[in-house]
Structures are given as structure tokens and as C-alpha cells.
C-alpha positions as CSV (number, residue, x, y, z in Angstrom):
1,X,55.9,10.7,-28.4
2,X,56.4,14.2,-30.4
3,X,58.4,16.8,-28.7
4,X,55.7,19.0,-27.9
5,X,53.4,17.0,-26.1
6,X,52.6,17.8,-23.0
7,X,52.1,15.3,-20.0
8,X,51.8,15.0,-16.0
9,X,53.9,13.4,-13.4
10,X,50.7,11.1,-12.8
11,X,50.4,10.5,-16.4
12,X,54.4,9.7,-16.8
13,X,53.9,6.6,-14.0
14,X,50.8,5.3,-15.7
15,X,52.6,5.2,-19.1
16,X,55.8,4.0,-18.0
17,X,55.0,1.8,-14.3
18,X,58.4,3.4,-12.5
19,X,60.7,6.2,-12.7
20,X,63.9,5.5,-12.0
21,X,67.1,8.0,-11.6
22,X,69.6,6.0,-13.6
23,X,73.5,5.7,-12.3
24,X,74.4,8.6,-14.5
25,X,73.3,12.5,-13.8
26,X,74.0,15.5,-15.1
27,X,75.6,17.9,-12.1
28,X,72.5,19.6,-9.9
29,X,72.0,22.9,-10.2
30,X,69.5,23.3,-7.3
31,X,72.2,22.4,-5.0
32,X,75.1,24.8,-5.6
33,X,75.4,27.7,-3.3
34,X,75.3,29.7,-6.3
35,X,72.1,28.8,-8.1
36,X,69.7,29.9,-4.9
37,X,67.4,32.1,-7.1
38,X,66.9,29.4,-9.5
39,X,65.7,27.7,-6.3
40,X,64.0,30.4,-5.1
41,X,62.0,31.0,-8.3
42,X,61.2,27.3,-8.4
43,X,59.9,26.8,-5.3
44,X,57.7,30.0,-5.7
45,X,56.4,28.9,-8.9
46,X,55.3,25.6,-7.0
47,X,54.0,27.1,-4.1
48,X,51.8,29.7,-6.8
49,X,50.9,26.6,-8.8
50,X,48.9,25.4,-5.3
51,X,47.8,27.9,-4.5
52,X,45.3,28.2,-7.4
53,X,42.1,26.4,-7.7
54,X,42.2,23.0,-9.7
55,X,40.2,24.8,-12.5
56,X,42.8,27.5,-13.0
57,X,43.4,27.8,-17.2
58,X,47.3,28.4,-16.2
59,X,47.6,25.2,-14.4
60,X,49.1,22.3,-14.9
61,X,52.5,24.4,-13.8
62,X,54.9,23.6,-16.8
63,X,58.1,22.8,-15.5
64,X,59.9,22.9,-18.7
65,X,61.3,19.6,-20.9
66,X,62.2,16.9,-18.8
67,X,63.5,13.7,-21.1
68,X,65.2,10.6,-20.8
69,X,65.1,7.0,-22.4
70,X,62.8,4.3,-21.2
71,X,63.7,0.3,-21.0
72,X,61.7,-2.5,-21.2
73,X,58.5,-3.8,-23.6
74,X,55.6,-4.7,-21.1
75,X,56.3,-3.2,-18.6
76,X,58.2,0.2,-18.4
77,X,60.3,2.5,-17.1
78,X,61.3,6.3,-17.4
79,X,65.3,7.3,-16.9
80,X,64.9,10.8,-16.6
81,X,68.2,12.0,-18.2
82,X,67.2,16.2,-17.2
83,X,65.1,17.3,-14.8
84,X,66.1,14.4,-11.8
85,X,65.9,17.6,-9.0
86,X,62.2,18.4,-10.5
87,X,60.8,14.9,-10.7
88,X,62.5,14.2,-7.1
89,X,61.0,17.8,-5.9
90,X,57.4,16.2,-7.1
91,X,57.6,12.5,-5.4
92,X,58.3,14.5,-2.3
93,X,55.8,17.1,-2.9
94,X,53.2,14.5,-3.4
95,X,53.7,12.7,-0.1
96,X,53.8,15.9,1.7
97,X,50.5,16.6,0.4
98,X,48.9,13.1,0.9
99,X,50.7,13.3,4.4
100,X,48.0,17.2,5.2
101,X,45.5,16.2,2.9
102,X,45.5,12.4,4.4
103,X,45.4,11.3,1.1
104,X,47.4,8.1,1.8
105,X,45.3,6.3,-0.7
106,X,45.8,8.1,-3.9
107,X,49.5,8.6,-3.0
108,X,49.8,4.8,-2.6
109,X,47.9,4.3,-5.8
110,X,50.8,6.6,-7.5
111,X,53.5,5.5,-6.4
112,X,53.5,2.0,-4.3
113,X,53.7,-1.6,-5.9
114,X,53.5,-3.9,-3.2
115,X,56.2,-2.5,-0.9
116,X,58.3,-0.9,-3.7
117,X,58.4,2.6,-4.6
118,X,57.8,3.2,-8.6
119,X,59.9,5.4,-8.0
120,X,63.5,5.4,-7.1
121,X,67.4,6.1,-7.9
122,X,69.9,3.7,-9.3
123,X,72.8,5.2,-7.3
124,X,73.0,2.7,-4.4
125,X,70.7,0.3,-2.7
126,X,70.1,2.5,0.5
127,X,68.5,5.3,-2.4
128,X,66.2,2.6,-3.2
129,X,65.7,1.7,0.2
130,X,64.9,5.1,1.4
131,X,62.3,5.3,-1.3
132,X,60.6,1.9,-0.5
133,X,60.0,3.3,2.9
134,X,59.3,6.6,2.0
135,X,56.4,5.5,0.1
136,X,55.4,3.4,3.1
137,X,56.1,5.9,6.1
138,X,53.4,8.0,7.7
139,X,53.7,9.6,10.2
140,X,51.8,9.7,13.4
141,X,52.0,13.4,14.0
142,X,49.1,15.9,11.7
143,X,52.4,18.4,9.1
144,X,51.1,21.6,10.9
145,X,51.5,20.8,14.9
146,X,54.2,19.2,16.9
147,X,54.3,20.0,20.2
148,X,52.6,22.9,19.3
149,X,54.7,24.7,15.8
150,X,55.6,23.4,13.0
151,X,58.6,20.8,12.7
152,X,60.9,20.5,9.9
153,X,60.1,17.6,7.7
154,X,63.6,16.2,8.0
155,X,63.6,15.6,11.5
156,X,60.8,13.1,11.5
157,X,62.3,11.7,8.9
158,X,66.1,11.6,9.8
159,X,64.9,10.0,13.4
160,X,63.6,6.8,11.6
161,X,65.5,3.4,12.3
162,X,65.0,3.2,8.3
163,X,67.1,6.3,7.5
164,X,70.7,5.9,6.9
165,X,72.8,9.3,6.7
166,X,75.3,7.6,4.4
């Protein structure tokens, strides 16, 4: 693939089957105390990017090169080398969506094969295992109202049996 070519997260499953966050990864720069307005200005540029209606000429949002290697001959898979945060940011984005939108369906069509996430982290077992159930967990509750205002996302998730803290 040339370096200019442009694709979508959708696209980069259906090419390579999985994603997986190999054992190796460069430092995050999302995470540091210091790097807030790089957060900041990426989670605006997201929140911009829905905000605009599908037929928008300045969509899809670009979020800059993200490369890795891929293994395999049949059957594929992408090891993002940059832009783990930004891929991670998008699984998660996704099932927040088909979580409002109730889109179980598509979401499951993206990113589930059988019971196993496509996509996932090579850290440690319990990554991949919070991923396999990620894929698979939906909530009871609608995103907007629990017990009348909104809940933080991480609380119905960290109050699974499933999730592990460590």
C-alpha cells in the first residue's frame, strides 16, 4: 500500500481480519499529565467530526499516519506500531455509539468473530480478555439515563464480574 493512501478503521479490519496491539509500544502521549491539550484537541476534533452530517466533504476525520507491520498470509493482522491511543480511542468510540444508536449489529459485524474481539492487545491475557467481553457486553441501562443523569461509562463497566483492575 503507497504512503499516501488513505483508509478507514472499518476498512483496516476488512483488509486485515484483527488489530492487534503488539507486546511492544511506543510511550503514550495521551496519558501524561502534560500532554492534556493534545487530548483536549483530539477529543474535540472527534466530537466535531460527529457532529457533522455523513455527507460532510471534510469528513472522514483524518487522524494523521497510523502504521505498523502485518503477519500472516490468509488471514491477517495489523500491529499498529503509532497510533495504539487513536485506534484504541476508535474501538471504544464505536461501541459507545452502537451502545446510543443500538446498533449492536453492525458493531458486532466489525469487530466480533465468534466470541473474540478482532481487536485486542498483546500485553497480557486479561487485555484480551477485557476485549472479548467488551465486544460482547451491553448493557441493560439506555448511555443517557441512569437513575435519572448521566453515569460515567467506567462505572458500568468496572462493576462487571468480567473486569479485572489488575
Amino acid at each position: 500500500m503507497s504512503h499516501d493512501s488513505q483508509i478507514i478503521f472499518k476498512q483496516l479490519l476488512e483488509r486485515h481480519g484483527r488489530i492487534q496491539i503488539p507486546m511492544i509500544q511506543r510511550d503514550f502521549a495521551q496519558g501524561r499529565p502534560a500532554e492534556s491539550t493534545v487530548r483536549e484537541l483530539f477529543l474535540m476534533a472527534l466530537e466535531d467530526a460527529l457532529r457533522k452530517p455523513v455527507d460532510d466533504p471534510t469528513l472522514p476525520l483524518n487522524l494523521d499516519f497510523i502504521y505498523g507491520s502485518v503477519e500472516g498470509r490468509e488471514e491477517t493482522r495489523f500491529l499498529p506500531l503509532d497510533g495504539q491511543q487513536r485506534l484504541t480511542t476508535l474501538f471504544l468510540l464505536h461501541w459507545y455509539l452502537a451502545w446510543r444508536d443500538e446498533k449492536w449489529a453492525d458493531f458486532e459485524a466489525m469487530f466480533l468473530d465468534g466470541k473474540k474481539a478482532k481487536f485486542s492487545y498483546d500485553v497480557r491475557p486479561s487485555s484480551n480478555e477485557f476485549f472479548d467481553q467488551m465486544v460482547c457486553y451491553r448493557p441493560s441501562l439506555h448511555p443517557e439515563v441512569v437513575h435519572g443523569e448521566m453515569q460515567p461509562i467506567t462505572s458500568l463497566i468496572t462493576d462487571q464480574p468480567w473486569y479485572f483492575r489488575s
